[in-house]
C-alpha positions, 0 to 999 in steps of 0.5 A: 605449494601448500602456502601460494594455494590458501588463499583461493580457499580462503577467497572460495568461504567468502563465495556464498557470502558475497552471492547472498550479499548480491542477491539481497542488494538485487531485491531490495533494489528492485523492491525500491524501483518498484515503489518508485514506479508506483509512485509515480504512476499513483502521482499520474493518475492523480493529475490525470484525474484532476485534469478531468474533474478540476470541479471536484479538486480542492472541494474534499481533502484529497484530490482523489474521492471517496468510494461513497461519493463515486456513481455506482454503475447500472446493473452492478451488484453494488447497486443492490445493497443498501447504503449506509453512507447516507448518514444515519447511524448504523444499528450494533455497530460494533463495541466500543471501549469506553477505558472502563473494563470492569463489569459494575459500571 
């Protein structure tokens, strides 16, 4: 009796690796599904926005624009601050590494 019986324990300590096997291979499809999803979306919105503004396609590098170069709405609290996208430097704007890092330059 005891040799037509191993074979389900055998199959049963394979069990939890075949579940965490199928479970991982669900994520990484969904997970791949969605970024083709959002591909796709990003590709239509991009000929979407292209459609709408065909001046402003091919005068930038990329058919989307920069947020600088959008309108800023009325009443909004962007239209409060300051721009420093007008090109002129910005004061202290942080360190820059010139290679050197000894202090007796």
């Amino acid at each position: 009796m005891s040799g037509g019986v191993d074979w389900l324990y055998e199959f049963g300590s394979l069990l939890p690796s075949i579940g965490v096997g199928l479970l991982f291979w669900f994520a990484i499809r969904a997970l791949l599904r969605a970024d083709r999803r959002e591909r796709e979306a990003d590709r239509q919105a991009e000929r979407d926005w292209a459609a709408t503004h065909p001046a402003l396609v091919g005068a930038t590098s990329s058919v989307v624009p920069r947020a600088a170069d959008l309108p800023v709405p009325e009443g909004s609290a962007a239209a409060h601050r300051p721009s420093v996208t007008g090109g002129e430097p910005v004061a202290n704007a942080g360190p820059t590494h010139s290679g050197n890092t000894s202090s007796d330059s």
